[in-house]
N, C-alpha and C positions, 0 to 999 in steps of 0.2 A: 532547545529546552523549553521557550515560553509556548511553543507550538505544541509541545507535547503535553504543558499543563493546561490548556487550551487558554492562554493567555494570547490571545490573535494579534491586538493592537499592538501591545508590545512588540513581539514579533514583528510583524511590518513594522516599526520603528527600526528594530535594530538590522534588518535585511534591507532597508531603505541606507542606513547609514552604512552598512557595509559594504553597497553601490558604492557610493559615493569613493570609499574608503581606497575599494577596488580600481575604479574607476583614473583617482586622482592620483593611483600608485603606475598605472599600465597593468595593471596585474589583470591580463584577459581572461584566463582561469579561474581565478576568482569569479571572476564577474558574472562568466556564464553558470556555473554553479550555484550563484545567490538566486541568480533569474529562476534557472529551473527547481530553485527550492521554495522562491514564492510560489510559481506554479503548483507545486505539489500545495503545497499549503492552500490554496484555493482549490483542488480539484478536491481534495479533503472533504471541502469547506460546503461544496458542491456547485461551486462557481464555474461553470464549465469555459463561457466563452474569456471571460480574463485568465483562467488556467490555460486557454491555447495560446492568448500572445504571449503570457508569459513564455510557454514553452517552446513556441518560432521564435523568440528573442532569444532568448537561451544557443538553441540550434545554430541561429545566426552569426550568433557573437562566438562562437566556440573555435578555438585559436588553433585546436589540432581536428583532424578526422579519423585518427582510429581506429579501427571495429569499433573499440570497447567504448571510446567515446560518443561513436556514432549512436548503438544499441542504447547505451545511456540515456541520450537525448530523442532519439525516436520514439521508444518505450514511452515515456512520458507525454512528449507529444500525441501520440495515439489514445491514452488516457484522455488527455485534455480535449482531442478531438470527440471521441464517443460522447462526452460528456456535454461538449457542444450539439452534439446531434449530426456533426461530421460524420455517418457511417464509412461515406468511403475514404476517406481521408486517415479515419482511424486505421482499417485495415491494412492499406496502402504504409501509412507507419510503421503498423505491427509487425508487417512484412519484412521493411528495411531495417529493424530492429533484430529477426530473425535471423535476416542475411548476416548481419556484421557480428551474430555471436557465433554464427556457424562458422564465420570468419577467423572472427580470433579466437574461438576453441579449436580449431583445426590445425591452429599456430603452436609451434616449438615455445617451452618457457610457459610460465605460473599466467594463468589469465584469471584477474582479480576484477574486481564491481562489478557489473551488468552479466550477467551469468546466463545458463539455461535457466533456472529457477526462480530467477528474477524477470527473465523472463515469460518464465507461466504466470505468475502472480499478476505480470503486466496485463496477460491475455485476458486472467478472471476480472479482471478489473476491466479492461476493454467490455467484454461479454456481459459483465452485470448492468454498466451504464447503457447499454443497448440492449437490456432488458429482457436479456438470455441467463438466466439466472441457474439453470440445470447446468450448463457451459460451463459457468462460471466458479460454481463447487468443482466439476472433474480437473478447472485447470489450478484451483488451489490444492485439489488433490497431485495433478501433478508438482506445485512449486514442491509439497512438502516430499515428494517419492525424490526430486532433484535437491534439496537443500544438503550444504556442506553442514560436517560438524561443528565449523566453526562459524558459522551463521551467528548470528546475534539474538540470544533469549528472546530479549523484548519482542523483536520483529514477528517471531514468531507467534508468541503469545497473540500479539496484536492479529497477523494473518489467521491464527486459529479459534479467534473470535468472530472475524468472520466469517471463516467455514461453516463456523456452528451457525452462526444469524442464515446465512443465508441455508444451509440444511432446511433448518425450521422451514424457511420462506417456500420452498419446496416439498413443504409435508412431510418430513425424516425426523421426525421428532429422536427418535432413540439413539439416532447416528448425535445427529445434532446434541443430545444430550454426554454421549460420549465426548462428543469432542469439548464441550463446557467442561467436563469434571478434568480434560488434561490442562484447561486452561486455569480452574479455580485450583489447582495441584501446582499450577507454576505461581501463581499469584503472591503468594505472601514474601516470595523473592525478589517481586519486582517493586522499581520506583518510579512510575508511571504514571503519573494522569491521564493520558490515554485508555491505560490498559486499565486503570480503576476505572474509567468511564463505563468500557464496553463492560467490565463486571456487574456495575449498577446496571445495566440495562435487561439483565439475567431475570431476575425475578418477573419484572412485568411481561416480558416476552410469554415467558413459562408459568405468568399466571392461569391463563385458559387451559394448562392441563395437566394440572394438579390433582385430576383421577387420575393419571400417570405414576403408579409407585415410582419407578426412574426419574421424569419429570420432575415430582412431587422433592423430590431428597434430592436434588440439584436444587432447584429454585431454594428450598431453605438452608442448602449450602454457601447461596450465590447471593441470600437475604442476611446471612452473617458476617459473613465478607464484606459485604457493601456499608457494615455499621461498625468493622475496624475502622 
């Protein structure tokens, strides 16, 4: 929660004491899950090479092997690599990440967290920090062709925030515009400082093209929003 109201410090407090917490309990589960949640939180942040120890600590300390815990921790890993500038390391990730959902989706019984779709999302994230930005919208277009109905609102709003940023970033203005009005359409539903974040950043993006009728009536959609 303070991660998502982008309250950081707090956060590493409380993912610091829930080391500890973890830690002094045996709770190994725990523990590897706090790891790769700082990671996330710094690869966010844009912190690449402490997002990779975080996420080899993580991997490390992880008490089962899984698929799904594998995929879990790879996935992440391979972000934190990219983001180091790990190319192959990333991939190599991605890879082993791939395996282990092909793994246990091929498996008898309900397979829950690290998904295909979670796995694309991982890809466009790989592919943007290594500066494949075309890649990296098709593989968000894949997460959302794979997402279950029962996926989590927010998540998505947030991923289709940045389909739209990154559209733009590749000249799609119109596309990109579509995809802002499904996101300002979810908006008033959600409780996010995240998701109000990427809203404020609507206007100035889509200031430069405001001869755009589409453009134009987003941006003052996304300029009234942003003064709820």
């Amino acid at each position: 929660m303070a991660v998502d109201e982008g309250a950081h410090g707090r956060a590493q407090e409380y993912y610091v004491k829930a080391l500890e917490l973890a830690g002094a309990s045996g709770d190994h589960m725990t523990y590897c899950h706090v790891l790769r949640g700082m990671s996330v939180q710094a690869a966010n942040l844009g912190h690449g090479t402490p997002a990779m120890r975080l996420a080899n600590a993580a991997a490390e300390a992880s008490p089962e092997s899984t698929p799904r815990m594998r995929a879990f921790m790879a996935g992440q890993q391979a972000h934190a690599y990219a983001l180091a500038g790990e190319r192959t390391n990333a991939w190599n990730s991605l890879r082993e990440a791939e395996r282990a959902v092909n793994q246990a989706e091929s498996q008898l019984g309900t397979f829950g967290g690290f998904s295909s779709a979670t796995l694309a999302y991982s890809t466009s994230e790989v592919r943007h920090a290594l500066g494949d930005v075309k890649g990296s919208v098709e593989s968000l277009h894949d997460h959302f062709r794979l997402r279950d109905s029962t996926d989590r609102q927010r998540s998505g709003v947030i991923f289709g925030s940045l389909l739209a940023e990154r559209q733009l970033e590749i000249g799609h203005l119109e596309a990109a515009c579509a995809t802002w009005t499904k996101v300002l359409e979810a908006h008033p539903g959600m409780h996010s400082g995240r998701v109000d974040g990427h809203v404020r950043k609507i206007p100035s993006l889509l200031a430069p093209y405001r001869g755009n009728a589409m453009a134009r009536h987003v941006h003052e959609r996304a300029r009234e929003a942003s003064l709820k």
